[in-house]
C-alpha atoms as a printed R data frame, in Angstrom:
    type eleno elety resid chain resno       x      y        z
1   ATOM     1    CA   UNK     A     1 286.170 43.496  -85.479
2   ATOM     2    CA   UNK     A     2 285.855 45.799  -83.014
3   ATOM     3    CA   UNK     A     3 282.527 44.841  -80.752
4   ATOM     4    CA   UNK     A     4 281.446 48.846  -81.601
5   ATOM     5    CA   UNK     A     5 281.758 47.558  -85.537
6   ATOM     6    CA   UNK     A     6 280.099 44.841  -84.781
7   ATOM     7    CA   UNK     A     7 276.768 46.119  -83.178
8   ATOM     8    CA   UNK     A     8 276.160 48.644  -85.313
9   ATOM     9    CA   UNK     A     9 276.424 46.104  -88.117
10  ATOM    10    CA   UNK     A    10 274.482 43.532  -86.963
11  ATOM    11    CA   UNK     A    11 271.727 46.586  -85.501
12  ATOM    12    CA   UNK     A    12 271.297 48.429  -88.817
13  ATOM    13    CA   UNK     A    13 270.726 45.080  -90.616
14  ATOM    14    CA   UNK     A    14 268.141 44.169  -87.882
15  ATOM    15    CA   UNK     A    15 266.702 47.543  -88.705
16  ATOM    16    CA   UNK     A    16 266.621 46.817  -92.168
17  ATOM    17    CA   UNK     A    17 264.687 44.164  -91.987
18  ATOM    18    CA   UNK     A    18 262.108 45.248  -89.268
19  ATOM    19    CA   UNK     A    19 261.440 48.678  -89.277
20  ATOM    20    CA   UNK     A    20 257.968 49.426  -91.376
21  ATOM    21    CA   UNK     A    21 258.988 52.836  -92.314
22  ATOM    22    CA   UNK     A    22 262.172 51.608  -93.821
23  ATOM    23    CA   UNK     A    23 260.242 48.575  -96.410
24  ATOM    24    CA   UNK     A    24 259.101 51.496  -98.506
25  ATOM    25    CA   UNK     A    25 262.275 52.636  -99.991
26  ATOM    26    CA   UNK     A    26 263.623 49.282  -99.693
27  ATOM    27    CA   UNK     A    27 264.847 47.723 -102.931
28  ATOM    28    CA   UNK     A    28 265.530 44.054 -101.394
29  ATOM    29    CA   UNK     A    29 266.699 42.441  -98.659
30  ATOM    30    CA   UNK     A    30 268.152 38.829  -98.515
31  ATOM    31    CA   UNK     A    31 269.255 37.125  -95.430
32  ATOM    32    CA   UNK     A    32 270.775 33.336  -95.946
33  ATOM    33    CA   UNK     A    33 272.806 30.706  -94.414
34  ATOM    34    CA   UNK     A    34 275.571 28.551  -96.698
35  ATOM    35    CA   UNK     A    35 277.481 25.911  -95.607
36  ATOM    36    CA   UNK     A    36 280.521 24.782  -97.633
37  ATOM    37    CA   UNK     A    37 282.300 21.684  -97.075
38  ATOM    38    CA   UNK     A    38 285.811 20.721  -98.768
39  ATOM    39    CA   UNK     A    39 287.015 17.599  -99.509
40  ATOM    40    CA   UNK     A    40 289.806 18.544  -97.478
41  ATOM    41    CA   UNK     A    41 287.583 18.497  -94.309
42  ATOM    42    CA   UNK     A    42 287.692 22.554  -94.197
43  ATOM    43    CA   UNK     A    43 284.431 23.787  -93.079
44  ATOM    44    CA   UNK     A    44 283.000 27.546  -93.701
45  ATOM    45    CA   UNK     A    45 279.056 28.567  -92.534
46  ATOM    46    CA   UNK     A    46 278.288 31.942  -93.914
47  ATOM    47    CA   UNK     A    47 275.650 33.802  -91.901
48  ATOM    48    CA   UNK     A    48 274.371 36.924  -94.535
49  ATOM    49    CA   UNK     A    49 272.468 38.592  -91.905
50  ATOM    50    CA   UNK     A    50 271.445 41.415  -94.571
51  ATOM    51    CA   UNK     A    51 272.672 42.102  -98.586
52  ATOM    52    CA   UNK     A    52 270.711 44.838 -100.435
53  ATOM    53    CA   UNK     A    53 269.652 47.927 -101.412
54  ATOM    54    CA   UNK     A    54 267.809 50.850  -99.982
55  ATOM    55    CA   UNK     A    55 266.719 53.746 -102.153
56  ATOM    56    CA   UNK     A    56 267.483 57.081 -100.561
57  ATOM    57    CA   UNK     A    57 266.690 59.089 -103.306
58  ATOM    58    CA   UNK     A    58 266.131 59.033 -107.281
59  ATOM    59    CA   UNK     A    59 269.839 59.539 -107.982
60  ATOM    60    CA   UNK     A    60 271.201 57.497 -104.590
61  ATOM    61    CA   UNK     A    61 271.394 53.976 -103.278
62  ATOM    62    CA   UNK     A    62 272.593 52.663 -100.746
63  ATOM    63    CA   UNK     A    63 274.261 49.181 -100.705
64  ATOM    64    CA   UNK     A    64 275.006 46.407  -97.876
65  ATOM    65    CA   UNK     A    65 275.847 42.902  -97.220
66  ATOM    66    CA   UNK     A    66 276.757 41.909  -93.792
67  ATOM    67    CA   UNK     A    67 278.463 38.313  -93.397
68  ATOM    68    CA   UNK     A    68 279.192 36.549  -90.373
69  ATOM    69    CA   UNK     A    69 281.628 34.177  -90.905
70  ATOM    70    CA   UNK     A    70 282.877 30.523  -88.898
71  ATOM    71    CA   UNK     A    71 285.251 28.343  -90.395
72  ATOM    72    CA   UNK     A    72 286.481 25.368  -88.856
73  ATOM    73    CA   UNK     A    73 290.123 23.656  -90.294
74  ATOM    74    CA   UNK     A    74 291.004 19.968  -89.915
75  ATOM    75    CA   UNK     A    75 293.697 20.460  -87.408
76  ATOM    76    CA   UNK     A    76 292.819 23.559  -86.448
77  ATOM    77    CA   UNK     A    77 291.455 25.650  -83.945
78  ATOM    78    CA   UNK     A    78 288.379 27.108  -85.023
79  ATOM    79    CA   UNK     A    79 287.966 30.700  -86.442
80  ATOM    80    CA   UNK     A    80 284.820 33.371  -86.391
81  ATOM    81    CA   UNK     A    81 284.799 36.735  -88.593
82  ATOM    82    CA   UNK     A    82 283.040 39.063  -90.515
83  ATOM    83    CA   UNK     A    83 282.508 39.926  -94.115
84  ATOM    84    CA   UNK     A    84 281.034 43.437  -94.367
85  ATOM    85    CA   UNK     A    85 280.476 45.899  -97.645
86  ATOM    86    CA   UNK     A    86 278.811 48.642  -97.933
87  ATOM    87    CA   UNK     A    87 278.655 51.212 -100.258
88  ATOM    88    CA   UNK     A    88 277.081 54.589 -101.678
89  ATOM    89    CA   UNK     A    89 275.777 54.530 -105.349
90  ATOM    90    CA   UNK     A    90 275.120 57.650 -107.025
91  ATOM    91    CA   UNK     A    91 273.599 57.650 -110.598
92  ATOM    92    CA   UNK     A    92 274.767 60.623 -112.734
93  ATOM    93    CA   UNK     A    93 272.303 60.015 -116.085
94  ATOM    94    CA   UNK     A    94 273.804 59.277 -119.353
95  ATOM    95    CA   UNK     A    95 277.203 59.978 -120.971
96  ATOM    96    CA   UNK     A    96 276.814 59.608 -124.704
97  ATOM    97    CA   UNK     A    97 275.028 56.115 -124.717
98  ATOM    98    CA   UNK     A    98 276.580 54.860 -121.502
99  ATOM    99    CA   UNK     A    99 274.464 55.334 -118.343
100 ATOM   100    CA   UNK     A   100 276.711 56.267 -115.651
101 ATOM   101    CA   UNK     A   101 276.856 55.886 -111.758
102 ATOM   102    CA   UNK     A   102 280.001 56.931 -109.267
103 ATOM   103    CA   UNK     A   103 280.132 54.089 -106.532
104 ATOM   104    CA   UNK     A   104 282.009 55.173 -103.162
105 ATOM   105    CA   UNK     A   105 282.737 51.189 -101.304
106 ATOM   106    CA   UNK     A   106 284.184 50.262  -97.857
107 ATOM   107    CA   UNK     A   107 285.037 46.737  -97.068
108 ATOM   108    CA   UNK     A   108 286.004 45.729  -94.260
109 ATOM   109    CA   UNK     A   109 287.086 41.933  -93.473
110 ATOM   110    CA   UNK     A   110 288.270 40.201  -90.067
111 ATOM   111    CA   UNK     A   111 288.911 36.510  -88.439
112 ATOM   112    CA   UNK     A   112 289.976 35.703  -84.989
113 ATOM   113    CA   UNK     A   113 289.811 31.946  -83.091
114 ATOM   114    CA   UNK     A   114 286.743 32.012  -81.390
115 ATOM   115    CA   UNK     A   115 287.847 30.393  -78.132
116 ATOM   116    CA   UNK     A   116 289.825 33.478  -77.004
117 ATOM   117    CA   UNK     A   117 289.867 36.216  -79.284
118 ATOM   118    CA   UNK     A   118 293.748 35.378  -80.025
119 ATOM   119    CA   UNK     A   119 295.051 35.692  -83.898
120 ATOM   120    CA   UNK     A   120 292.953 38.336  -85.070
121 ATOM   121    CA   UNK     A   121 293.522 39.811  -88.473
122 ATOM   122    CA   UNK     A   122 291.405 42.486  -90.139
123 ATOM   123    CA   UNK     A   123 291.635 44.461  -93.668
124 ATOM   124    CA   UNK     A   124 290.481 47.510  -95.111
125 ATOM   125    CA   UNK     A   125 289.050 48.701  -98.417
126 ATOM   126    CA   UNK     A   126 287.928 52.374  -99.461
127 ATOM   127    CA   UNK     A   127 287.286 51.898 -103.347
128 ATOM   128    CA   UNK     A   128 285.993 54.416 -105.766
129 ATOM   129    CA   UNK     A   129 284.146 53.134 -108.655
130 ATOM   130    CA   UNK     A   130 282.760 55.123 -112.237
131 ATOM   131    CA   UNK     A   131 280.894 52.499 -114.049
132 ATOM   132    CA   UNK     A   132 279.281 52.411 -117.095
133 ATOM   133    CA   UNK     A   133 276.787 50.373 -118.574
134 ATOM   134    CA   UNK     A   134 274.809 50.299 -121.986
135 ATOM   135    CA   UNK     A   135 272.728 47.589 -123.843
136 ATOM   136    CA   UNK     A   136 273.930 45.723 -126.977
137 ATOM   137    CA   UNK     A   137 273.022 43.462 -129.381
138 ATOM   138    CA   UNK     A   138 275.036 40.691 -130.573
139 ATOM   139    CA   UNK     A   139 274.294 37.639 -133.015
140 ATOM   140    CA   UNK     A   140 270.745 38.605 -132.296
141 ATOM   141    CA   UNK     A   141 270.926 38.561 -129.018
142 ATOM   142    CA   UNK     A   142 270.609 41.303 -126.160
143 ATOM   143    CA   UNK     A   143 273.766 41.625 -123.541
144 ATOM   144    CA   UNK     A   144 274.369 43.887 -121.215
145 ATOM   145    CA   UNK     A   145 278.006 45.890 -121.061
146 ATOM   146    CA   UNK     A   146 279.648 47.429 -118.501
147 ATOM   147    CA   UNK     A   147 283.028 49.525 -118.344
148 ATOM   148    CA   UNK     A   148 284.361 49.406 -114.883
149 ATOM   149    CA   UNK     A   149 287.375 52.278 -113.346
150 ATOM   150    CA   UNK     A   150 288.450 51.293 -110.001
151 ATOM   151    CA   UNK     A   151 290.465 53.082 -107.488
152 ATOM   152    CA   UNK     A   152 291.435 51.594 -104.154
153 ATOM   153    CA   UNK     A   153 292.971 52.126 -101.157
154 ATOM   154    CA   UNK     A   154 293.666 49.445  -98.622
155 ATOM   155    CA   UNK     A   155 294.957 48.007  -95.822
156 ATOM   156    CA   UNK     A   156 296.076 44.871  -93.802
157 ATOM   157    CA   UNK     A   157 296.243 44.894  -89.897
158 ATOM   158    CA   UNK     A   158 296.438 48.253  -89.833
159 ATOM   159    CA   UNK     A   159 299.749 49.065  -91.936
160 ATOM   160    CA   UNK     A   160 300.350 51.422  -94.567
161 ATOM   161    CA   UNK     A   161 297.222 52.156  -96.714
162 ATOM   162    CA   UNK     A   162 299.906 51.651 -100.185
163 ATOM   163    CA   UNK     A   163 299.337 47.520  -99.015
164 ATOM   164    CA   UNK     A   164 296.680 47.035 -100.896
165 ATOM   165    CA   UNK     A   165 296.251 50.420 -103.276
166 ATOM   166    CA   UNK     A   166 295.787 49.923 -106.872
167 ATOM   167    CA   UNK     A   167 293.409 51.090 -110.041
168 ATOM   168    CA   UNK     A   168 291.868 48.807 -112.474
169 ATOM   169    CA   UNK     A   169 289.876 49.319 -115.980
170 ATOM   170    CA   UNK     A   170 287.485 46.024 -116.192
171 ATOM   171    CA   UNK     A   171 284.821 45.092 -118.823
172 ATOM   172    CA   UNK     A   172 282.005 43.012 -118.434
173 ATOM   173    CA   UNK     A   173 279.375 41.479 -120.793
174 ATOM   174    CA   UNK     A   174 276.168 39.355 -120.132
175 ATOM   175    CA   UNK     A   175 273.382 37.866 -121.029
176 ATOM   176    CA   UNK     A   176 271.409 35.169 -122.216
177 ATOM   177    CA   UNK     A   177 272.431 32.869 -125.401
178 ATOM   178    CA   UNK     A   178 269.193 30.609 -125.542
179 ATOM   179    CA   UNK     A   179 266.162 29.790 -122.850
180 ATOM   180    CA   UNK     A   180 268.483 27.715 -121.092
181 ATOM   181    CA   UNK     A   181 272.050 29.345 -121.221
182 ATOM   182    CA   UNK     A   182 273.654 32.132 -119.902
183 ATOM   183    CA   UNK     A   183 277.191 33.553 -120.302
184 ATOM   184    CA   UNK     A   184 278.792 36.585 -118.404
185 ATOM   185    CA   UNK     A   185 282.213 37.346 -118.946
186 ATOM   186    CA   UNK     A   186 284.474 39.813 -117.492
187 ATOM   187    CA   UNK     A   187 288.444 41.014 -117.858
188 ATOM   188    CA   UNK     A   188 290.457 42.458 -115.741
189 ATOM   189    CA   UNK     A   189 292.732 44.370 -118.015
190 ATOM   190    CA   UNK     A   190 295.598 47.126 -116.739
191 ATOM   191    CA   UNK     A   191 295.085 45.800 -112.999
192 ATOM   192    CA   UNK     A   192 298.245 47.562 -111.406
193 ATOM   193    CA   UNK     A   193 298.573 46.552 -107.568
194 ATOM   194    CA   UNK     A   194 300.824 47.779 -104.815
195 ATOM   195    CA   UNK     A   195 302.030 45.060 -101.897
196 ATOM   196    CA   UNK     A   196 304.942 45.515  -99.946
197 ATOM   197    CA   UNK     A   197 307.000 42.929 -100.609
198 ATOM   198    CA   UNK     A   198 306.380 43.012 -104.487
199 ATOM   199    CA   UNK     A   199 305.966 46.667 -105.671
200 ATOM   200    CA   UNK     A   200 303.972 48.008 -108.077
201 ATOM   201    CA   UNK     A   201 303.083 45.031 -110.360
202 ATOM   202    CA   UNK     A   202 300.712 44.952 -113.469
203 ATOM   203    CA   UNK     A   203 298.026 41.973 -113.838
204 ATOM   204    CA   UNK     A   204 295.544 40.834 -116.566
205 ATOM   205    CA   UNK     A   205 292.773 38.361 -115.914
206 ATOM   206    CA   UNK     A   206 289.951 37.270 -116.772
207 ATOM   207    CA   UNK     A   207 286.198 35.527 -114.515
208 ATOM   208    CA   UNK     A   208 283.775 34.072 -116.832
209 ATOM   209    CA   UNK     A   209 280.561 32.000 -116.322
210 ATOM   210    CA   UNK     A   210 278.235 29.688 -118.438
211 ATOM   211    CA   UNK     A   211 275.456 28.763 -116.534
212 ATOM   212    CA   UNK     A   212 272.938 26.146 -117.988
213 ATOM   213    CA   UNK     A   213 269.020 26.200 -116.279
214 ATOM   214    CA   UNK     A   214 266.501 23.948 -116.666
215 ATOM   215    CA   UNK     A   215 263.424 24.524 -115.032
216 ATOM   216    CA   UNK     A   216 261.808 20.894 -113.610
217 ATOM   217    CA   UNK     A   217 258.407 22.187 -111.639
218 ATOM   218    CA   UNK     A   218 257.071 25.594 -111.184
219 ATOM   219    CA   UNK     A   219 259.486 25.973 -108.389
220 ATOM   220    CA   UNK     A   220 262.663 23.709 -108.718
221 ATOM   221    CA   UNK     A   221 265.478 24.227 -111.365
222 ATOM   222    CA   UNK     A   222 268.607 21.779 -111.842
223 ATOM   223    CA   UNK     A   223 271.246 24.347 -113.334
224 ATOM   224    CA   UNK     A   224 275.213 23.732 -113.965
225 ATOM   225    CA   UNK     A   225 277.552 26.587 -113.501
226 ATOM   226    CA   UNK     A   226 280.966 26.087 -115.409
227 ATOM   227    CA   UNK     A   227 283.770 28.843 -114.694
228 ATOM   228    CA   UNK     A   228 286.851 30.346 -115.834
229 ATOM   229    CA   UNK     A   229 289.009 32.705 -113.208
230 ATOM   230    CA   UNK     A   230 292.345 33.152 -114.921
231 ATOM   231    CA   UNK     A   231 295.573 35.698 -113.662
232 ATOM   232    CA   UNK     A   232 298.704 36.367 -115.259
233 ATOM   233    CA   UNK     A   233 301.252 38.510 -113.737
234 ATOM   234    CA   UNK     A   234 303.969 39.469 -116.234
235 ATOM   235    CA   UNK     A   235 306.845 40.793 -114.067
236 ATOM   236    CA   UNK     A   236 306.611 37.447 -112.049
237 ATOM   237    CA   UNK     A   237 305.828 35.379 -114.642
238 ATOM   238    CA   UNK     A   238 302.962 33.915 -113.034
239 ATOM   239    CA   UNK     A   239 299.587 32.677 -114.017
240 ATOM   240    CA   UNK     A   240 297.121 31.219 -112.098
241 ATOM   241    CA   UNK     A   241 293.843 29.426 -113.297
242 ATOM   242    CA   UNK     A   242 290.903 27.693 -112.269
243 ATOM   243    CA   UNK     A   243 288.586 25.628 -113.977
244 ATOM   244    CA   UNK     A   244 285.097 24.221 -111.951
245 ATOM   245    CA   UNK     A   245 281.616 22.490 -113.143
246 ATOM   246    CA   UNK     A   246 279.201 22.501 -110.767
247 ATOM   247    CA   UNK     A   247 275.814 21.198 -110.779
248 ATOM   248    CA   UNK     A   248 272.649 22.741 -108.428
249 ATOM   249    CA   UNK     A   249 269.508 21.933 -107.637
250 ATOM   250    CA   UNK     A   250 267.731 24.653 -106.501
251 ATOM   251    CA   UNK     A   251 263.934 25.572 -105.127
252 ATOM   252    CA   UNK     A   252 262.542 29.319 -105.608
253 ATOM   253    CA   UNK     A   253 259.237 29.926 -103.984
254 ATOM   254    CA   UNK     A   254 257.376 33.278 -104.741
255 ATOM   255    CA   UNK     A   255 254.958 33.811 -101.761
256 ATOM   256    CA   UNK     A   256 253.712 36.857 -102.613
257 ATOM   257    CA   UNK     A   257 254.932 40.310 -104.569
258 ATOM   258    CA   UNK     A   258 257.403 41.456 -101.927
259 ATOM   259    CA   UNK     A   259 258.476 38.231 -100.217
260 ATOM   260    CA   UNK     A   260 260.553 34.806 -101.543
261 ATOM   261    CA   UNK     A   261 262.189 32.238 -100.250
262 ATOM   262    CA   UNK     A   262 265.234 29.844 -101.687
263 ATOM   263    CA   UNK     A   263 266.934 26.493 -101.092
264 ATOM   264    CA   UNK     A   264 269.632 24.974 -102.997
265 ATOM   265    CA   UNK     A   265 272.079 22.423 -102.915
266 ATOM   266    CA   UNK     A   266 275.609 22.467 -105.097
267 ATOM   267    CA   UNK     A   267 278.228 20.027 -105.283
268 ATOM   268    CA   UNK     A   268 281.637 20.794 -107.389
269 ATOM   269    CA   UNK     A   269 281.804 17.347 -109.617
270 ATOM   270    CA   UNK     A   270 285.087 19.035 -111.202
271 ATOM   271    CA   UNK     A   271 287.670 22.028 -109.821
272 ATOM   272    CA   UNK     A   272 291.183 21.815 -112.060
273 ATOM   273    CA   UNK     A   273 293.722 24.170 -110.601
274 ATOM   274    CA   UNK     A   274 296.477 25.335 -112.121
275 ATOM   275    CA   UNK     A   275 299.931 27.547 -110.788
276 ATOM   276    CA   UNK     A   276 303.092 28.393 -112.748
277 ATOM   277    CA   UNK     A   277 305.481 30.742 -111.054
278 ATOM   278    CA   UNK     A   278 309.027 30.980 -112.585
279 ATOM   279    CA   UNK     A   279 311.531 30.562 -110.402
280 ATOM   280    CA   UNK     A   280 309.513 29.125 -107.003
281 ATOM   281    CA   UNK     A   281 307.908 25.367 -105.713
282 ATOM   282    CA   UNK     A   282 304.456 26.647 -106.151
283 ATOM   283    CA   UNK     A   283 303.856 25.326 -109.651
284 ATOM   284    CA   UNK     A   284 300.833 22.850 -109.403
285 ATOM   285    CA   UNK     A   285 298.740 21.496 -111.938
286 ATOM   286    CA   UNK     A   286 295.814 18.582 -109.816
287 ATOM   287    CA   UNK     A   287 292.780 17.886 -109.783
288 ATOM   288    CA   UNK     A   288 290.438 19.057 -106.744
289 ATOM   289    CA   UNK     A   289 286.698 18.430 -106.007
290 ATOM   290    CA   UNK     A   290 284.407 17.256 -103.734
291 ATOM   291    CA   UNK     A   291 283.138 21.070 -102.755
292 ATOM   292    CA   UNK     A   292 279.542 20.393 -101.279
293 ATOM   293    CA   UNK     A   293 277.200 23.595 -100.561
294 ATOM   294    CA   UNK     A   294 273.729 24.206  -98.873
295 ATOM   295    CA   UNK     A   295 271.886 27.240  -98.290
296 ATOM   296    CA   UNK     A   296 268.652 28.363  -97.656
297 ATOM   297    CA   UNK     A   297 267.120 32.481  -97.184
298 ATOM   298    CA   UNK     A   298 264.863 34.678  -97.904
299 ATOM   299    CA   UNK     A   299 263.973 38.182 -100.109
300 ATOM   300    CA   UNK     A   300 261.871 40.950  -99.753
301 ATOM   301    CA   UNK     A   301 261.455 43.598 -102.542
């Protein structure tokens, strides 16, 4: 990232977080450090310096979360980057029983090996986003769903912006089954991605979550997340899934109205991975875990 990029990041999160007149029309601000270590001795610290929401007007929002990234590799030299998002959200009321927002993203995402600069890689994202949401009942029970049109346009190190175009329709539902559970589902349905060295392919998937919480004192929960990311790729016959359980103990602390803070501490007891591609070496079906996270931040509202 470009050390221009880079300041005004890291200064307009700063600003975020410290400026008085800005905490009025702020609608949260989280800053957190997670540290993920694999099995496989691969290391990755994730510095969120700011994610949120400021409120710029009844009908506008605007959105950021600004990552800095170091990842170290058995074997390897040692790699910095940045994770950035931001975006523009613009409510536009109700359509029929849907209310409806137009979303306007940019992404952008680099590494480099943080001796020297060398081996720098960066990508771009400019998405456009309708989404619509509505409340529904279901077995006596209240979920929320979402309809999801996404337009992108992207990049890779600067080539053509066709590397990473593509539109998707998604659907999402959520919500809670008892006290304790929670499920949230979403498909990726009619994905249809551009790369250069595959053309225009179409892709279906799926990325759902059951989440089990059980409070054990007023501040710390033990919860279990158990997900399902599935892809299948017809024209390559390829599919692609992933299976994990992962227990959590985690500590919330309310201090007052407008300020929290959070620890928690994950470890991936189970991650089944699964590959079939017709036609290539890349079929796998093992067994990985051994995924240990920590992280600790902070919230204002």
């Amino acid at each position: 990232m470009s050390n221009t990029i880079q300041k005004t990041a890291i200064t307009a999160a700063i600003t975020l977080a410290s400026t008085t007149s800005f905490a009025g029309e702020l609608g949260s601000l989280t800053s957190e450090v997670k540290i993920n270590d694999f099995e496989n001795g691969n290391t990755k610290t994730e510095v969120t310096i700011g994610r949120g929401t400021y409120k710029l007007s009844d009908d506008y929002r605007f959105f950021f979360d600004v990552d800095k990234d170091f990842i170290k590799s058995e074997g390897k030299s040692r790699k910095e980057g940045w994770d950035t998002e931001f975006a523009l959200l613009q409510s536009i009321g109700t359509l029929g029983d849907f209310d409806a927002s137009l979303n306007y993203f940019f992404r952008y995402d680099t590494t480099w090996k943080a001796s020297d600069g060398s081996g720098s890689w960066d990508a771009k994202q400019y998405i456009f986003q309708p989404y619509f949401s509505k409340d529904v009942s279901l077995g006596g029970k209240d979920f929320s769903f979402g309809i999801e049109l996404w337009a992108q346009l992207g990049n890779e190190n600067d080539d053509s912006l066709k590397n990473l175009s593509g539109a998707e329709t998604n659907f999402y539902l959520s919500g809670d089954l008892s006290e304790h559970w929670n499920l949230s589902l979403a498909w990726y349905n009619f994905n249809y991605y551009h790369k250069a060295a595959d053309g225009y392919q179409y892709q279906i998937g799926t990325e759902d979550y059951l989440t089990y919480s059980l409070p054990l004192t007023d501040n710390v929960s033990f919860n279990v997340e158990t997900m399902l990311d599935a892809l299948h790729i017809p024209e390559r016959e390829k599919t692609t899934a992933e299976v994990h359980i992962q227990p959590q103990v985690e500590f919330k602390k309310q201090v007052n109205d407008n300020f929290s803070w959070h620890a928690g501490v994950t470890y991936e007891a189970l991650n089944w991975d699964y590959k079939d591609v017709k036609g290539t070496a890349d079929d796998r079906n093992a067994f990985d875990d051994n995924e240990f996270e920590a992280y600790l931040g902070f919230t204002i509202k």
